[in-house]
C-alpha positions as CSV (number, residue, x, y, z in Angstrom):
1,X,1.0,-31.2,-2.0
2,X,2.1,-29.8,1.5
3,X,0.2,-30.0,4.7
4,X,0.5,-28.3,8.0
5,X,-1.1,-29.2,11.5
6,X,-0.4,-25.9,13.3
7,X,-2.3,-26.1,17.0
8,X,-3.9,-22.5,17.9
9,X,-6.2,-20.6,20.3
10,X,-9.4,-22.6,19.2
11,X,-7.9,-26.0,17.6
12,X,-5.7,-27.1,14.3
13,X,-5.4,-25.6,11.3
14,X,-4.8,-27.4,7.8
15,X,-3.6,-25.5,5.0
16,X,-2.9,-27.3,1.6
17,X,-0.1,-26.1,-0.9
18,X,-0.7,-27.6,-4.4
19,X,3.1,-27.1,-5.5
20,X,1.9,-28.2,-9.1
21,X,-0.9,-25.5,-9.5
22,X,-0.6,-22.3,-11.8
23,X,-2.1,-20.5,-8.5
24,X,0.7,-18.9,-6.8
25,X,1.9,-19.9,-3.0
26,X,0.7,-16.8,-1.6
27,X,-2.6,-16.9,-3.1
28,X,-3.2,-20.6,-1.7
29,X,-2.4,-19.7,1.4
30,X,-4.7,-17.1,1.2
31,X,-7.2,-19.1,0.7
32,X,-6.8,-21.4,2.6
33,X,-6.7,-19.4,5.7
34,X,-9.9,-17.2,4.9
35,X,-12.0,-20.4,4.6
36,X,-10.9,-21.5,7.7
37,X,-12.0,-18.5,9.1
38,X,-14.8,-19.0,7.1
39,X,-15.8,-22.5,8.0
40,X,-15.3,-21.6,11.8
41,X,-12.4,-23.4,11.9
42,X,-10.6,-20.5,13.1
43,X,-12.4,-18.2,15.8
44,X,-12.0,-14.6,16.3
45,X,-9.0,-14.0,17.9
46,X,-6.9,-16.8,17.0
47,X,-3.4,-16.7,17.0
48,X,-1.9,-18.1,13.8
49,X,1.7,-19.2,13.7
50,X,4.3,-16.8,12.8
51,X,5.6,-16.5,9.5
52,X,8.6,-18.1,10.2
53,X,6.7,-21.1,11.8
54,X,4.6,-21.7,8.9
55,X,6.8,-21.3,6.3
56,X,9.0,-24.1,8.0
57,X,6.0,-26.0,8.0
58,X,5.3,-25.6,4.8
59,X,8.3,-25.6,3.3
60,X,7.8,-21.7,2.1
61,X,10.1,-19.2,2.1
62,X,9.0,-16.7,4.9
63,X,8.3,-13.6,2.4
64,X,5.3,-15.7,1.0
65,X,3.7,-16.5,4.1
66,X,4.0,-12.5,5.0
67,X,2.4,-11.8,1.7
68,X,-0.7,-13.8,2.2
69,X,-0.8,-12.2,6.0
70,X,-0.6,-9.1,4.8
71,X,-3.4,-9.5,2.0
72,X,-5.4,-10.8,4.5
73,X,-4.8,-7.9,6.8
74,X,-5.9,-5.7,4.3
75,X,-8.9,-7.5,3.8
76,X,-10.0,-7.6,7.6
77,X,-9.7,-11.1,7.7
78,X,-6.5,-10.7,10.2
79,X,-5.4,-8.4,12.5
80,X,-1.6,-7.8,13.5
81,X,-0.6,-7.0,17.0
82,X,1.9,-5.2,18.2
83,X,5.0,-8.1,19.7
84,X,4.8,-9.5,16.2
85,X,1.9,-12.0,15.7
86,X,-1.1,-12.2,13.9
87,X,-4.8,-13.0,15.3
88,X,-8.2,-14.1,13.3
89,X,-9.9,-10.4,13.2
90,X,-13.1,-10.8,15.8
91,X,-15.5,-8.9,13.6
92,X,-14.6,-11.2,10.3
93,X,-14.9,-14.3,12.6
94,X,-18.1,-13.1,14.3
95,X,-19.7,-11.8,11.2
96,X,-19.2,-15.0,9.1
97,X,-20.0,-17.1,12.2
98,X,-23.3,-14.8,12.7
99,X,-24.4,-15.4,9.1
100,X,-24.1,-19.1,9.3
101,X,-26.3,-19.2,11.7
102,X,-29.1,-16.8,10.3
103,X,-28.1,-14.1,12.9
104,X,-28.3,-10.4,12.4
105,X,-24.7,-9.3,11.2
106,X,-22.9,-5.7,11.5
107,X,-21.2,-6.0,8.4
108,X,-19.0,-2.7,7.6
109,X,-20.0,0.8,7.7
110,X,-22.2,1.9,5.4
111,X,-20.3,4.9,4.6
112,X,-16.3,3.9,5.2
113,X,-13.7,7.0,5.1
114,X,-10.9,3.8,4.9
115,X,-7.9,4.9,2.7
116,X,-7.2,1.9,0.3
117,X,-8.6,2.0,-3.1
118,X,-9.7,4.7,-5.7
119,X,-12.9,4.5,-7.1
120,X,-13.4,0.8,-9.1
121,X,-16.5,1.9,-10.9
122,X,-14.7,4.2,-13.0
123,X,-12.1,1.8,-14.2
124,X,-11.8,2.5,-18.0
125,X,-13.1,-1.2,-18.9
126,X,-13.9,-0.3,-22.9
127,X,-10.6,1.2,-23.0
128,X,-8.3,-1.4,-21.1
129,X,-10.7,-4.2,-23.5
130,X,-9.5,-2.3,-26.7
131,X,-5.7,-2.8,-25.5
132,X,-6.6,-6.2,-24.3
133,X,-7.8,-7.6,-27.9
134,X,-4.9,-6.1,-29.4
135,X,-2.2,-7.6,-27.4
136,X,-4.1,-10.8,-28.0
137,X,-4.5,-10.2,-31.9
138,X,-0.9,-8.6,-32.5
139,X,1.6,-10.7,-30.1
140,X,3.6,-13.0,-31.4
141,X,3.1,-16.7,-29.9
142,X,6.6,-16.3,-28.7
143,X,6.1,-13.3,-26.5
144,X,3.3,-15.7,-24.2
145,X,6.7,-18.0,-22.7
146,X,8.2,-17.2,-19.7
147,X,9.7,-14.0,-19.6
148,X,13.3,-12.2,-17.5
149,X,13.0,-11.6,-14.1
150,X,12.3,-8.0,-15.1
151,X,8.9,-8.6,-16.8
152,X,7.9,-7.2,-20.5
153,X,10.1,-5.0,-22.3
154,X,7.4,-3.1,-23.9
155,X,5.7,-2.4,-20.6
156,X,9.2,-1.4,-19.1
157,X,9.8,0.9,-22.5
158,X,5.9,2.7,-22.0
159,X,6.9,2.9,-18.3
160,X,10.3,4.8,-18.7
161,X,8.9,7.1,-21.1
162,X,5.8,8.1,-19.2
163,X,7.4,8.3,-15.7
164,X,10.7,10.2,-17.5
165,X,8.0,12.7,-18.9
166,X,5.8,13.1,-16.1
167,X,7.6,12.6,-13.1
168,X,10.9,13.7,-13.7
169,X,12.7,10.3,-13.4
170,X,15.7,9.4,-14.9
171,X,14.0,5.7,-16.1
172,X,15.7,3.1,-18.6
173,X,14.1,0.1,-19.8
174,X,17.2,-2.3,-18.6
175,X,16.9,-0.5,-15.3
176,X,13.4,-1.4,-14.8
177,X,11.7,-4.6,-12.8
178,X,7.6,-5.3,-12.7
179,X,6.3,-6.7,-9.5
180,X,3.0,-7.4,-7.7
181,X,2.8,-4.2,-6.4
182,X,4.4,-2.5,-3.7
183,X,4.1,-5.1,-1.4
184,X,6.1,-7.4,-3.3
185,X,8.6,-4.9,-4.9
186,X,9.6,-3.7,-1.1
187,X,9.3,-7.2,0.0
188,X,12.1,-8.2,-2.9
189,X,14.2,-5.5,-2.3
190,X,14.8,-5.6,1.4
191,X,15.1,-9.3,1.1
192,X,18.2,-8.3,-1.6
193,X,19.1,-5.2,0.3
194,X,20.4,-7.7,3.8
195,X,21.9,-10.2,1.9
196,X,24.3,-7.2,0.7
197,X,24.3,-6.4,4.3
198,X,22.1,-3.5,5.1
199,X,20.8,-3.5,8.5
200,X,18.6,-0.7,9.7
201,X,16.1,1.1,7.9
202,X,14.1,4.4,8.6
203,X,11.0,5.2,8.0
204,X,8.6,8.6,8.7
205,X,7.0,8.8,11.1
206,X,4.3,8.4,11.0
207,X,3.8,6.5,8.2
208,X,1.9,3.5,7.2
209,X,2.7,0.5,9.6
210,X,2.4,-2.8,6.7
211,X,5.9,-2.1,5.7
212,X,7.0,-2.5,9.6
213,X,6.6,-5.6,9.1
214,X,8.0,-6.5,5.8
215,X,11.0,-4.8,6.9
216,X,11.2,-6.6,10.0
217,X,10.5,-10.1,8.5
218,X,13.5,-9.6,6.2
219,X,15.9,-9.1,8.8
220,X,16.2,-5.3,9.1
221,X,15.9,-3.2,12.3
222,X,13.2,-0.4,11.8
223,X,13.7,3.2,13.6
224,X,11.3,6.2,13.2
225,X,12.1,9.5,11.9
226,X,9.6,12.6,12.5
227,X,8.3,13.9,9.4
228,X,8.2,17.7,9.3
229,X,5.9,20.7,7.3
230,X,9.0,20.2,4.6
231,X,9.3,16.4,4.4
232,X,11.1,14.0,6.6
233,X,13.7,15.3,9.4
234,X,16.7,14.7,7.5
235,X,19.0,15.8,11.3
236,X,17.2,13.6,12.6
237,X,17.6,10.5,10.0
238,X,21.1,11.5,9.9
239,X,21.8,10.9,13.7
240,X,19.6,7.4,13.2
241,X,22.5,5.1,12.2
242,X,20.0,4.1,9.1
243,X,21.5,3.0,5.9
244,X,18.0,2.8,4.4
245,X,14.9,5.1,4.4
246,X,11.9,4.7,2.9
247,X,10.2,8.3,1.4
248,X,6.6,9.6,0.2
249,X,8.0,12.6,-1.0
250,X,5.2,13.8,-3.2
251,X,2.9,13.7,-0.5
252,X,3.4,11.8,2.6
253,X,1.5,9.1,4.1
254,X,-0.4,10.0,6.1
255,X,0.1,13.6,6.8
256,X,0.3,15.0,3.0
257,X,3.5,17.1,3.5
258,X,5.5,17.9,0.8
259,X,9.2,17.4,0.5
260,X,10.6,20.6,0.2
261,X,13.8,21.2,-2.6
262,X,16.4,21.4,0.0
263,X,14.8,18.7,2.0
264,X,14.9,16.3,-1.4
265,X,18.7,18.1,-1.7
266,X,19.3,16.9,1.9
267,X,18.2,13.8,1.3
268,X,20.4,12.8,-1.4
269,X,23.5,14.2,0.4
270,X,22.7,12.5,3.2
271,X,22.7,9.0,1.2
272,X,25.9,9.8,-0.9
273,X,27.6,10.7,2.9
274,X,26.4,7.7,4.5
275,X,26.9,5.7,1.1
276,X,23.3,4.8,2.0
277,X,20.2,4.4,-0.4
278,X,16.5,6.1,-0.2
279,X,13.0,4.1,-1.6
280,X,10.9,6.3,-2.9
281,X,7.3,5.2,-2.4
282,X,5.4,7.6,-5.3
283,X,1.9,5.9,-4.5
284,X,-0.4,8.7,-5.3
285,X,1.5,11.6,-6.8
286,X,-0.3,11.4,-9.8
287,X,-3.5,13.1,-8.1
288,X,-2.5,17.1,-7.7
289,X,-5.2,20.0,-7.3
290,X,-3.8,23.0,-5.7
291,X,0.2,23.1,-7.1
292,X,2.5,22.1,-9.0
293,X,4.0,18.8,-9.9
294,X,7.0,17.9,-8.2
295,X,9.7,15.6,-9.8
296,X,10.6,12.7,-8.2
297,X,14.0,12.2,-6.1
298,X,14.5,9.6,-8.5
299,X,15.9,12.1,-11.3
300,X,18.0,13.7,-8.9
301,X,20.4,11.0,-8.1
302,X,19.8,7.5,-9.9
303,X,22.5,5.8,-8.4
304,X,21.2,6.2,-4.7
305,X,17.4,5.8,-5.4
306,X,15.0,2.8,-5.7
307,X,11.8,4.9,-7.4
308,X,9.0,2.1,-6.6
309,X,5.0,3.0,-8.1
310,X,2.0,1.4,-8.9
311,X,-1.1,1.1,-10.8
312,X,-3.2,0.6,-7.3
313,X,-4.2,4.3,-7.1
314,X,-4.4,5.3,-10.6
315,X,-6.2,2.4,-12.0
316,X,-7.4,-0.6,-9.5
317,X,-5.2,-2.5,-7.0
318,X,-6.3,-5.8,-7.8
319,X,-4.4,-5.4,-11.0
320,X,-1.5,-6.1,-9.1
321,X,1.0,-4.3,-11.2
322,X,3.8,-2.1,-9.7
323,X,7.5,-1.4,-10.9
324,X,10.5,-0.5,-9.5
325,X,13.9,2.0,-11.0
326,X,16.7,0.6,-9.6
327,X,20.1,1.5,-9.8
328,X,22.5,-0.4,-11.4
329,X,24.1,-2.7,-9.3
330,X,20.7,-3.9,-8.1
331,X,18.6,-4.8,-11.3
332,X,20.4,-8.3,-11.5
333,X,19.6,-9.6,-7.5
334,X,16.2,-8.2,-8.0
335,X,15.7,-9.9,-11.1
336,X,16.7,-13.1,-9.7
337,X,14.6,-13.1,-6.7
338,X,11.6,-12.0,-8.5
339,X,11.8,-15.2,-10.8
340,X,12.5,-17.0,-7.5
341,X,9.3,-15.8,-6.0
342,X,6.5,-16.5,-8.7
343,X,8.2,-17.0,-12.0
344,X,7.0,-13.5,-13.2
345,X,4.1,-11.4,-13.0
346,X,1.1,-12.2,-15.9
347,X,2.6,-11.6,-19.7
348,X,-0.4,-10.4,-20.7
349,X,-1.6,-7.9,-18.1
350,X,1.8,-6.2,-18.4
351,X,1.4,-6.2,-21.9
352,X,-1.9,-4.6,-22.2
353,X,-0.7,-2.2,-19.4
354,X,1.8,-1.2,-22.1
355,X,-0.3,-0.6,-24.9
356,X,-2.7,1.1,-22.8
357,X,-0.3,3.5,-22.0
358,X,1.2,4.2,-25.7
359,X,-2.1,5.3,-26.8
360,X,-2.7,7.5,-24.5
361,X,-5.2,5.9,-22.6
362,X,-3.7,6.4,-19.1
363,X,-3.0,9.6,-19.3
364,X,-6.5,9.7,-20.6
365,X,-8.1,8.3,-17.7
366,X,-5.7,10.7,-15.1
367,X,-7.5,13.7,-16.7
368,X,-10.9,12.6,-16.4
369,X,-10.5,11.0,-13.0
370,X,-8.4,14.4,-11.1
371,X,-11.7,16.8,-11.4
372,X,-13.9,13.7,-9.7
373,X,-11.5,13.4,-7.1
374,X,-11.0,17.2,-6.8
375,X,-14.6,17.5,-6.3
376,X,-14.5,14.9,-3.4
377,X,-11.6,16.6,-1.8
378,X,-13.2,20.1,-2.0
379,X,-16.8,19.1,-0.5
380,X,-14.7,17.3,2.6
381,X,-12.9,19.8,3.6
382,X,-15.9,22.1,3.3
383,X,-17.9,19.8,5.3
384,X,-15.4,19.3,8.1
385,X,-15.2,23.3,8.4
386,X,-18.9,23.7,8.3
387,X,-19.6,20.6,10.8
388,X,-16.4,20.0,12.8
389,X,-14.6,23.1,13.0
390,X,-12.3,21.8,15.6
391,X,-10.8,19.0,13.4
392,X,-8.2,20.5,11.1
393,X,-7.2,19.1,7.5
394,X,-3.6,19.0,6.0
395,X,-2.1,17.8,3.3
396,X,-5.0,18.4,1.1
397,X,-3.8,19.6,-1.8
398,X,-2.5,16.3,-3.9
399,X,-4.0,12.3,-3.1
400,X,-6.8,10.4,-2.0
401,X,-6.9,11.1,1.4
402,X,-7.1,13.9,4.2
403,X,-5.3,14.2,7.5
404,X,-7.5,15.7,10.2
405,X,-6.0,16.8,13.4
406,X,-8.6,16.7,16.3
407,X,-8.8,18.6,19.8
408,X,-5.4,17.3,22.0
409,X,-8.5,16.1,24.5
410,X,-10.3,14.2,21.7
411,X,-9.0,10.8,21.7
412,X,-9.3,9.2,17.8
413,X,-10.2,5.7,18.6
414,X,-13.3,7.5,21.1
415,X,-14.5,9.1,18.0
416,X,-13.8,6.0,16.1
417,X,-16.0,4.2,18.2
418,X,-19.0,6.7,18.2
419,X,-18.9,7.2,14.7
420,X,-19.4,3.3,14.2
421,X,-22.6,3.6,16.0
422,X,-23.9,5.7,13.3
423,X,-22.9,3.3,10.6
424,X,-19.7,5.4,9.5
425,X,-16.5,4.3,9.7
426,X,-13.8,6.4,10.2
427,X,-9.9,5.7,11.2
428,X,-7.3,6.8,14.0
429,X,-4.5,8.2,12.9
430,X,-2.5,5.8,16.1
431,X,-1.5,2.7,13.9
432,X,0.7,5.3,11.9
433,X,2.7,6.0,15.0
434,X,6.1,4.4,16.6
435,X,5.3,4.4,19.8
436,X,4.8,6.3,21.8
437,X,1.8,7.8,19.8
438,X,1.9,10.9,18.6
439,X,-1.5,13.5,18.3
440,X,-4.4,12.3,17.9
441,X,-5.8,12.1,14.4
442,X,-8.5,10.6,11.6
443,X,-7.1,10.0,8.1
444,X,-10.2,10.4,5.6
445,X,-10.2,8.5,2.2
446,X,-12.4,9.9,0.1
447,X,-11.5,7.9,-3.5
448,X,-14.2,5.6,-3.3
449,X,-17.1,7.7,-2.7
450,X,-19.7,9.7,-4.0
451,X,-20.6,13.2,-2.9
452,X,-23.5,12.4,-1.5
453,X,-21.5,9.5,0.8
454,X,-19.1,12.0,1.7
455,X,-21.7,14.8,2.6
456,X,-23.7,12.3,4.7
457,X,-21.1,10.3,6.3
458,X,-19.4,14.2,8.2
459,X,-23.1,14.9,8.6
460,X,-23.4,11.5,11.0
461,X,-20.2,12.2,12.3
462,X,-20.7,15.9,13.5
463,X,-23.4,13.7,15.5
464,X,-21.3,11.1,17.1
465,X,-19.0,14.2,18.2
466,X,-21.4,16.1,19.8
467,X,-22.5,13.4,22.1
468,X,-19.1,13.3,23.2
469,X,-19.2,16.6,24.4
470,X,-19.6,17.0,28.3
């Protein structure tokens, strides 16, 4: 067991590391930072030691620490600044210290446009139980050991076939690894990418900010690149001096574009020229309503991309399953590092992943769940147009979410703000940014609600507008 004293804004904090549990690291540091925050122990605004710190401390490597800050982040828990450190959130610390003492809490929105998760209630439990029981009937006692750094061949096989099929890849079970998600797979990789002596990465801009970090915390130097109507500038990340650049090509995050063909034929000249390599981050492609698919960069040059997805979008992120293509000379160093890191992701999860997708069940589940979301996409834009003809969706026609540009003279976070007093959260486009910030802008997720959530949450937001108005 490991301790660590670590003095901070408002007084110690303790955090136990049972190095004999079946828990992972990151997850018991999780936990034991929320309950401090929980307990009190840690007040809103609290600045917790860097990653680097702790993990000395602790006697952690520095990518677990940043893992459990991260999850935290995502859960509102923590907050990062910009200068690199991390503060107890106030309204997590307030709320929790509120309902200990029988106060009156805000709690969250009501009705919360956030972009994170698709919609949980439809997860296809009878389905994924039906695949469960027969991994557990069928698999050989064997097949429940520890397993390559790679994870399960049979998920790897399903994988390859499904993602060669329907997103154009050019996948091979040997050239496969399974990870924690994208989190962990782009944590991984960086880490392997420096030690081979990569040092500057690019990524669009704007784009979402949790990979700055990640990026930063493994030693490589971040520089933004605009992101155009046709994809990311590839002039621009040519004059960047990046050997690394990190792609949604299918439908950027957060402005929806859509990488042209001679922006994708750009980009893998650009990384043969620069004997460079591009991550593809294919997070939602899945999710199209108004074209056609578009293959993945992937297929187009195996030897210069790392294709990373993930089952966070299409099935439920606390699954926790994501996989990465590599190219050759990388599936061994990855490998390694992922048995390094946590031994291996859950045998039977991936396995019941696997057999889910055999039998069609995932693909299943895609066609049933694109007209729901398709539904939800169509009534928001229709609402915005009706009720806020001044804010102006793009990149609607594939995803989860909606970028809407507001008036130049609208500031996002002002909107933000008056929204909130209606019980509706919506969110500023700013954190996407490199600084300086660019337009000003809301990005709408719209997986996890209903219609009527949707219809009523622009409805109290049309509100909060007009009494902005002079």
């Amino acid at each position: 067991m490991s301790r660590s004293r670590t003095g901070s804004g408002t007084g110690e904090l303790l955090v136990e590391i049972q190095r004999d549990s079946t828990v992972p690291l990151h997850q018991q540091l999780e936990t034991g930072i929320r309950e401090r925050i929980r307990e009190g122990l840690l007040r809103a605004d609290a600045v917790l030691p860097s990653s680097r710190a702790l993990a000395s401390d602790l006697g952690l490597s520095r990518g677990v620490v940043v893992e459990a800050y991260q999850q935290l982040v995502a859960e509102g828990y923590l907050v990062s600044r910009a200068g690199g450190y991390t503060q107890v959130a106030q309204a997590a610390a307030r709320s929790l210290q509120a309902a200990r003492a029988g106060q009156k809490v805000a709690g969250p929105p009501r009705i919360d446009f956030r972009y994170s998760h698709p919609d949980v209630t439809q997860f296809p439990r009878a389905a994924w139980l039906r695949s469960f029981r027969r991994v557990l009937n069928e698999t050989p006692h064997r097949t429940f050991s520890y397993l390559s750094g790679q994870g399960a061949l049979e998920l790897r096989e399903a994988l390859a076939d499904y993602l060669n099929r329907v997103r154009g890849t050019s996948a091979r079970p040997e050239n496969m690894l399974i990870c924690h998600g994208f989190a962990q797979g782009s944590r991984l990789l960086f880490q392997v990418l420096v030690a081979a002596g990569y040092r500057r990465i690019a990524l669009e801009d704007p784009s979402d900010n949790d990979v700055r970090d990640v990026a930063v915390t493994a030693g490589l130097e971040t520089v933004g690149v605009p992101v155009l109507d046709s994809g990311v500038d590839v002039e621009a990340l040519d004059r960047s001096g990046a050997d690394l650049v990190l792609v949604t090509a299918a439908h950027q995050m957060p402005t929806g574009a859509v990488a042209s063909p001679e922006t994708r034929t750009a980009l893998v000249e650009w990384a043969v020229r620069r004997n460079a390599l591009i991550l593809e981050d294919d997070y939602d492609a899945e999710y199209r309503y108004d074209r056609e698919p578009i293959g993945a960069i992937q297929g187009l040059a195996p030897d210069r991309v790392v294709y990373a997805g993930t089952a966070s979008k299409t099935l439920a992120p606390g699954l926790r399953l994501g996989w990465l293509i590599l190219p050759d000379a990388l599936v061994e160093p990855l490998a390694a590092a992922k048995l390094t890191d946590d031994r291996g992701s859950s045998v039977l999860d991936q396995l019941t992943f696997a057999d889910f997708i055999v039998r069609g069940e995932f693909d299943r589940h895609l066609r049933r769940m694109r007209p729901r979301y398709r539904s939800l996409r169509d009534l928001l834009v229709e609402q915005l147009a009706d009720q806020l003809p001044d804010f102006k969706p793009v990149g609607i026609s594939a995803g989860l979410h909606v970028l809407a540009w507001l008036p130049p003279d609208l500031p996002a976070e002002t909107v933000a703000e008056a929204a909130r007093t209606r019980d509706v959260g919506v969110h500023p486009l700013t954190p996407y940014w490199f600084n300086p910030p660019g337009p000003p802008g809301l990005v709408f997720g719209y997986g996890g609600l209903t219609e009527q959530s949707v219809a009523e949450g622009i409805s109290l937001l049309a509100g909060a507008v007009r009494t902005l108005e002079p």
